[in-house]
Structure formats: structure tokens, C-alpha cells
N, C-alpha and C positions, 0 to 999 in steps of 0.2 A: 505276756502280762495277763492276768485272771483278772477276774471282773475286779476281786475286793483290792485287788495292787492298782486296775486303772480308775477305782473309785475312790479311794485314799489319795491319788496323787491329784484329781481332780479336786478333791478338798484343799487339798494343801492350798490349790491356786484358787479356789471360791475363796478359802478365810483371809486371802489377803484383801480381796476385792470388800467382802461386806463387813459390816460391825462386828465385833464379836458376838454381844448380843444377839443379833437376827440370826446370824453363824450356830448358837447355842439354842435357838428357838427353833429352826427352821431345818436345821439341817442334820440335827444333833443323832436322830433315830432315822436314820435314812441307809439305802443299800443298793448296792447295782446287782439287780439280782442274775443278769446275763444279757447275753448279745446274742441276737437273732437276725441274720439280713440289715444287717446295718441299722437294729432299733437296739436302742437300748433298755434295758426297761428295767427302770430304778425304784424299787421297793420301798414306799411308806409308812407310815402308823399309821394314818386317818385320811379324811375326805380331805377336810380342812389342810395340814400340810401338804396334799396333794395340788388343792386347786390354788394353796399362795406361792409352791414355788409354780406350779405349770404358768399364772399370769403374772408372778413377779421376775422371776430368774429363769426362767425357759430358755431363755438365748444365752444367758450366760452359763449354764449348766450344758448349752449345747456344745460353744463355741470350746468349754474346757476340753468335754468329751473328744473333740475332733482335733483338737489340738495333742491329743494323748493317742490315739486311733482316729486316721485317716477315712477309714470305711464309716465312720457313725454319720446315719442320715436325721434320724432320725428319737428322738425321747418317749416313752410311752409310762405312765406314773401308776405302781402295779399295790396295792392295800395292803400289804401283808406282813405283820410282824413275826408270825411263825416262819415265813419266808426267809426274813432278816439273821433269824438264830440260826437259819439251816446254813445260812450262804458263811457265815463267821467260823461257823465248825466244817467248813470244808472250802480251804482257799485255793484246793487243787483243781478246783474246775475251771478247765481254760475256756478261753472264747471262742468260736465259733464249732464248738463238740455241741452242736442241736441234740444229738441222738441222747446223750449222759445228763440233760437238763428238764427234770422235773418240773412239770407246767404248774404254774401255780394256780393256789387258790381264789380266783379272779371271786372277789366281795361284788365288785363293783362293772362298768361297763363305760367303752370310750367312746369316742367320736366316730360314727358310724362314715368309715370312707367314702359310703355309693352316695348318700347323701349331704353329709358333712353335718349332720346334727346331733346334740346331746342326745343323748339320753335322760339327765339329769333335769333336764331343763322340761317339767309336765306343768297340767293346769294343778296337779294335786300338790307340787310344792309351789303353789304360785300364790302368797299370799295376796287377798284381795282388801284393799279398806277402802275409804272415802274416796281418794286419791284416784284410784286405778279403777274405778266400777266400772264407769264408760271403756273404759280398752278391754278390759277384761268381757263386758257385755257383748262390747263386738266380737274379740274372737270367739267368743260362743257361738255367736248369730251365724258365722260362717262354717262353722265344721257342721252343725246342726243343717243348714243350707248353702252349700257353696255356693258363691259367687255373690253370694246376698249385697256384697259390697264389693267391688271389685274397679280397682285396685283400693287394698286396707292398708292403709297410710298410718304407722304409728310414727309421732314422734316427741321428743324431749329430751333435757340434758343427762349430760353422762352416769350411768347409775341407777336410771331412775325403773329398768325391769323390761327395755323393750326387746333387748336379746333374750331374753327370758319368753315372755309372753310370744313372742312370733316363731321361738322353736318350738314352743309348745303346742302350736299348731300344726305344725309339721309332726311334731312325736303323736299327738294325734291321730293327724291321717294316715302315717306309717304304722299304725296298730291296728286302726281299726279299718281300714282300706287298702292292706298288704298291694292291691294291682295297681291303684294308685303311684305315679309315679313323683316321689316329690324331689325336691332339692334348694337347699340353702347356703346362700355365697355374700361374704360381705362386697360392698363395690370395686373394691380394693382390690380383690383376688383377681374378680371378675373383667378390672379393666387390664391385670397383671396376663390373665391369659388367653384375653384378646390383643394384647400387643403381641404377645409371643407365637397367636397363632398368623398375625399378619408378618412377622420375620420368618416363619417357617413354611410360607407359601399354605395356611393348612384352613383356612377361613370358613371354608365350607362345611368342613367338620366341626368346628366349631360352632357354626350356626344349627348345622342338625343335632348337636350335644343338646342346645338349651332348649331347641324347640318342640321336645317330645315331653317335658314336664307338665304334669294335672296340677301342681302345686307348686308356683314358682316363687322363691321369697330371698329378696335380698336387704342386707344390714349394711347401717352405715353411708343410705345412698350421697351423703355431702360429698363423700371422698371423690364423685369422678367429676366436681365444680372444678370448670377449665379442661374438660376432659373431651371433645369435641369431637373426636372419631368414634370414644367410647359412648357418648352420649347418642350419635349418631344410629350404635348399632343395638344399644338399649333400646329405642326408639321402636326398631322395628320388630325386635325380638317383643318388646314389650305389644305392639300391634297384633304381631300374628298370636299369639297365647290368649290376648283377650277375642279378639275375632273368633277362636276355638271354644270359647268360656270355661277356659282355666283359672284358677284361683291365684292372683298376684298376690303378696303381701311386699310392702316397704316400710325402712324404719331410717327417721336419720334425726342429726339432734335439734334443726328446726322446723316448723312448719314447710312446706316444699314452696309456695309461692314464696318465702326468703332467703331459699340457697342462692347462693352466689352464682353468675359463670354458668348457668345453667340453661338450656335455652325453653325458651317461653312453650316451644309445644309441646314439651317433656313435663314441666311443669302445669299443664293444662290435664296433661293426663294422668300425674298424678294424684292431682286433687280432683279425678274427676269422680270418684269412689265412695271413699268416707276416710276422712281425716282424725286422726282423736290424739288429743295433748295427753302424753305421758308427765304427770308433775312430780316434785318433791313429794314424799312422805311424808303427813303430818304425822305429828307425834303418839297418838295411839295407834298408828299400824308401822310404823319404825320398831316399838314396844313389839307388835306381834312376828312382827318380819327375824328382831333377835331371837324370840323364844323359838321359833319354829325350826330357826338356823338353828340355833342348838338342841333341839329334839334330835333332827335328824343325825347329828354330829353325837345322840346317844350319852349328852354331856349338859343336861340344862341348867338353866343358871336363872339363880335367884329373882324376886321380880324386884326386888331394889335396884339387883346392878341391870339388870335391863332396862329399866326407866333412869339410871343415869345414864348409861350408852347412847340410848334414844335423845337426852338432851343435850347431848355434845356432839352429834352429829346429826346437821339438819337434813340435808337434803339427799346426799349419794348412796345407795345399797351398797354400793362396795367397797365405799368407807368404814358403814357397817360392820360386816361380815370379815373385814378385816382386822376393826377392833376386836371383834370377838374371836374369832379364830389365835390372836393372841391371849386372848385371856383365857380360852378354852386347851391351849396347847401348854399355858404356864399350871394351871387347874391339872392336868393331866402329869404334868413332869413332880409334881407337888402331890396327886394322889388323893385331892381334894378340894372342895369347893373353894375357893380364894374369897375375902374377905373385901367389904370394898373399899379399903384402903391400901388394900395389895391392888388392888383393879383401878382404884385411881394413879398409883405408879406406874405401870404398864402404859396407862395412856400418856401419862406425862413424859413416860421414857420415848413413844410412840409419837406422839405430836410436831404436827409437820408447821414450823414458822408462819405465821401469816404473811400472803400477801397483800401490801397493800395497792391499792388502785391509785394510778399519777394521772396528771391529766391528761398526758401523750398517752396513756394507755386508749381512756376512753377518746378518743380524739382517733386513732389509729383503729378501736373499733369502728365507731362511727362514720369513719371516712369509707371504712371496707361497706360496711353493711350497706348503705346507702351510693356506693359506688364514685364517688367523689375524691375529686385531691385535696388530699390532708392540709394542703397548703393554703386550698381556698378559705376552710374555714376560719383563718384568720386575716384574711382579706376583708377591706371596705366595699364589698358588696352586696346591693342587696337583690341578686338574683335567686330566686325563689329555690332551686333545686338545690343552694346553698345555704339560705337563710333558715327552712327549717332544721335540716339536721342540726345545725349549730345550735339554736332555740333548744333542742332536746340534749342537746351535749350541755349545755348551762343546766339543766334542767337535773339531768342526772348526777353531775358535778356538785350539784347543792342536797339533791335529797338523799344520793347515796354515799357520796363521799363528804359529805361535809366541810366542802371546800366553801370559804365565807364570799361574797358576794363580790368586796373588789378586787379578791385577790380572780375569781373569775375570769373578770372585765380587764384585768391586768396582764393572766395567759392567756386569753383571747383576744389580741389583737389590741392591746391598750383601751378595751370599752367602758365608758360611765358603766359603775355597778347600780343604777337606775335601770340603765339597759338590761341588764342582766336579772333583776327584778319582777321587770318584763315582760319576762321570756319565759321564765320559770312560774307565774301566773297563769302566763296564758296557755304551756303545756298543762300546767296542775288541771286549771278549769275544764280545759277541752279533754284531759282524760276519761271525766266522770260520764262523758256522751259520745265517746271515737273512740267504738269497739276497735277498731283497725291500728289506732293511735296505740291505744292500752297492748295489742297485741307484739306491735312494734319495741315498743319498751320492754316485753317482758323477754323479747328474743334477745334486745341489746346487753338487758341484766345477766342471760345466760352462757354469751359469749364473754363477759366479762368475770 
């Protein structure tokens, strides 16, 4: 089977899996342009198609390949439409004939193996606004003078450019300090192959892998909440790099004194640095964050439909960039600017149901957050560790969901909507002076 016979039949099994739409958008100028060592590496038109099938369909584009060819390890997403013509005018080239395959015209560049970082990801496509000065000031402050903070703690909800800004530190010192040695791991991996090295008797290598790093930066840290060996050995790896005055960077999506499952002297040393809130976008740097996206995509688009974009999505980048990556892939199949009432079908074709929030939801947050049983808060008690979460569950319950007062008092435990009154005063009032309080709320709105 040649690449275009085991790329074709992988379609066959993608277009049953997705819409036809997304199928007709996504997939439609695509090619496998050869196998190499068990990568395969499947030929694009643009960035943009590139980066929505690599973080939408990657696994399922993998799982087709492997299921067609046993030996694919691996996906690797290659720019190139002169590529695509060449592979169609010639289906005689089998797989694994390396020597007969034409290296292509690499546009672009991947994830660098030794370190695991973009490329992609600089301070020069890193838009900055209101939003982001403080994160973006710091990681200045540190490449200008390492350690200046140390450990740089970013965090905030999903979206909001921390994977962004903390490779960008890395791509940094990987240019401009070649001897430097850095490396970037979300927590994820990192707890993934220290269990693997504790099954494979290899521990010790492991510890000498992490502990030669000048620039050590990991994403994502909530993921090893509950993670108690891994925490363990974070701990210390994390000691011996600073005792060296190496440069740590963390990112995770709340503040670190409110991860979960986490133990208190991990969390001490996290915050013992500098901390800085990654927020939503407001609306005049959302505006700049599409235009920019689409400069570099070589495809810019109008400032009307960028200021609608921006107003229909508030807070995630890669809500963003995937609205426009649809409008900029339909602009492209069409040979022209789209109109924005073509641009408001796309999204309407595009638009994900709302959910909405029950009061088990926030009730099941609130129990987690504050480490309590679910059950208690509707219990007749008024033991303190209990009473206030529930005070902030009424509280939220009214201001963000607009649940009326006895319907409340009525899923909480049968309470007078008096009580519940209350309770939602006495959060309101104490907000405007318990910085801690305010900071609380704004974690609980983001897990919800």
C-alpha cells in the first residue's frame, strides 16, 4: 500500500467518524506525503489546518494510520501544497523506499525533541494588552536576569496564553544561550515517566535526566493533584535546581496555594517566587490577538469581522483562533475575503450548545474546592468549615446563575429563603474588603 492508497482509506474511516462539514473544511487539501521510521508525515495547505487537525484530531488521525499500518508511531504535519500535487501525480511510491522520497520543502518547523518546545510559540507572536502586561513583564524580567524570580508561577483558565508565554521563555534562551540547557514537560508526561521509570528499576537516570537543566519549565502543574510519589520527587528535583540557581518556570490553571491534593511544602515553594494571574482577554486585545493570528496565517481579515469575533467570544484564545481558522480556511476555499454574513454562518454552523450550570454542578464544585463532603452542605449544621462554603454556594447560585432565593433554601437543605438572603449579603459585602475571599470566588467561577 503507498502512502496515497493508505491515505485515502484512512479518509474513508475519518469521514465516517466526523461531520461532513469539519471532513470538507479540515480535511479536504490534505496528503500523506510518506513514511519514514514509523512517522508519518501528512502534508497541509497552512498553519492553521496544521495546528486544528494536530490539537483536534491527532489521535484520531493516529489511531486510523495504525489501524491501516502497524509500524506508524508516530504523525508529523509537513506545509506543503506543491508537496500534495507531486504525491497525486505519483501513487507509485511505496512506503518505506526513504532513498526515492524527495525531502520536502519544510515552510515551517516542529517541536524540538531535545527540549520539547515550539518553535512557534516567541515573545514576537505573543500579543500583549492590558490583560497580560504583568505576565508578560515578568517573563521579561527573567530572561533579561535569570532567577530574578524564581520559581515564575503563571497561572489561569484554559486559553488564556500560559503555554504560550512560558515556551516563549524557553525559545528565548534556546537562541539566545545555545549552552544553556533547557527543557519543557507538562506534569502529565513528567509523572507518566517517572512511574515508568520506577517499573523499569531506572530511577536514578531519571533523576540525573532532570537535574542537569539551567531552565527548567513545567505546564499544567494541577495534573499531579493526588499524585504523591510524583509530588514527592518534584519536591526534590525542584530543591536541588533551585539550590543550583536555575531558572524554574510553572503554569497551572489556578493559583497554586488552591490546587487540590497537593502537599503544603510544594505549595510553599511554589509561591515562594512570583505568582502572576493569567486573565481572560478583554475586548480590545482579543481584536488584536485575531488580527495578528491572521497576519501571520498571510490571510487578514477585515476589522468588522474581527470585532465581531472578539464579541462572541470572551474569554479563551483558542476559542479564538479556532473561530478564525474556520473562517480563514472557508476565505481560502472561496478565494476571497468572506462577507460577514457568510462569517456569521460559519459560526452559527460552529457554535457549541450552551451549558448550563445546576446546582449539583456548583455544589460538587464547591465541595471539591474546599475539600468537604458534598453531603454535608446540606446538612443542619452549623460547623464552620461547613457553613462558609455553603454561604458562597447561595452566593454564587444567585449572582451567577440566577437561581431565585427559595428555590435556593429549597435545594439546600429545605432553608427559609431569609437564610439564604443572608448569606448572599454577607458574601456580597465582605467581597468589597477579603482580597482572599474575592480571590476564592474568582477560582470557583473558573472551574465552573
Amino acid at each position: 500500500m503507498n502512502p496515497k492508497q493508505l491515505w485515502d482509506s484512512a479518509l474513508v474511516e475519518i469521514g465516517g467518524t466526523v461531520s461532513k462539514a469539519n471532513f470538507q473544511t479540515w480535511f479536504k487539501d490534505t496528503a500523506l506525503s510518506r513514511m519514514e521510521e514509523g512517522i508519518a508525515y501528512l502534508a497541509v495547505p497552512n498553519a492553521f489546518v496544521r495546528d486544528w487537525l494536530s490539537d483536534k484530531y491527532h489521535k484520531m488521525i493516529l489511531h486510523s494510520l495504525r489501524a491501516l499500518s502497524e509500524g506508524t508511531r508516530s504523525i508529523e504535519y509537513v506545509i506543503s501544497k506543491d508537496e500534495q500535487k507531486k504525491i497525486a501525480a505519483q501513487p507509485q511510491v511505496w512506503l518505506n523506499t526513504n532513498q526515492n522520497n524527495a525531502e520536502l520543502p519544510l515552510k515551517e518547523h516542529y517541536i524540538n525533541k531535545e527540549n520539547n518546545l515550539n518553535p512557534r510559540y516567541t515573545f514576537e507572536s505573543f500579543v500583549v494588552g492590558p490583560f497580560n502586561e504583568l505576565a508578560h513583564a515578568a517573563a521579561q524580567a527573567i530572561i533579561k536576569k535569570p532567577s530574578a524570580y524564581n520559581p515564575l508561577f503563571f497561572y489561569g483558565n484554559t486559553g488564556h496564553g500560559k503555554t504560550h508565554l512560558i515556551q516563549a521563555v524557553g525559545n528565548y534562551f534556546y537562541k539566545s544561550e545555545p549552552r544553556k540547557k533547557i527543557f519543557y514537560i507538562t506534569s502529565e508526561k513528567f509523572q507518566i515517566e517517572f512511574t515508568n521509570a520506577m517499573q523499569n528499576t531506572s530511577i536514578n537516570q531519571f533523576k540525573e535526566k532532570y537535574r542537569v537543566y539551567d531552565v527548567f519549565i513545567m505546564d499544567d502543574i494541577q495534573f499531579i493533584s493526588g499524585k504523591t510519589k510524583t509530588q514527592e520527587e518534584l519536591f526534590h528535583l525542584f530543591n536541588t535546581l533551585y539550590e543550583n540557581n536555575k531558572q524554574i518556570i510553572f503554569s497551572a490553571d489556578v493559583h497554586p496555594n488552591f490546587i487540590s491534593d497537593i502537599q503544603d511544602r510544594l505549595k510553599s515553594r511554589f509561591a515562594s517566587g512570583m505568582v502572576v494571574d493569567l486573565p481572560a482577554p478583554d475586548f480590545e486585545s482579543r481584536i488584536a490577538i485575531l488580527q495578528s493570528k491572521a497576519k501571520i496565517a498571510g490571510f487578514p481579515i477585515s476589522n468588522e469581522t474581527a470585532q465581531y469575533l472578539a464579541g462572541i467570544v470572551e474569554g479563551n484564545i483558542r476559542e479564538i483562533e479556532g473561530l478564525l481558522n474556520s473562517v480563514v480556511c472557508n476565505s481560502q476555499l472561496k478565494n476571497r475575503e468572506l462577507t460577514l454574513v457568510e462569517v456569521k454562518q460559519i459560526v452559527k454552523a460552529n457554535e457549541k450548545p450552551k451549558k448550563t450550570t445546576s446546582v449539583k454542578d456548583v455544589l460538587r464544585v464547591i465541595s471539591h474546592f474546599y475539600q468537604i463532603e458534598e453531603a454535608s452542605i446540606y446538612e443542619k449544621t452549623r460547623r464552620k468549615e461547613v457553613v462558609r462554603p455553603r454561604q458562597i454556594a447561595m452566593f454564587l447560585l444567585r449572582e451567577d446563575c440566577a437561581v431565585s432565593y427559595p428555590l435556593i433554601g429549597q435545594k439546600l437543605g429545605g432553608r427559609d429563603h431569609t437564610t439564604v438572603i443572608h448569606s448572599y449579603e454577607k458574601i456580597k459585602n465582605e467581597l468589597k474588603h477579603n482580597s482572599t475571599l474575592e480571590q476564592e470566588i474568582k477560582q470557583l467561577r473558573a472551574m465552573l
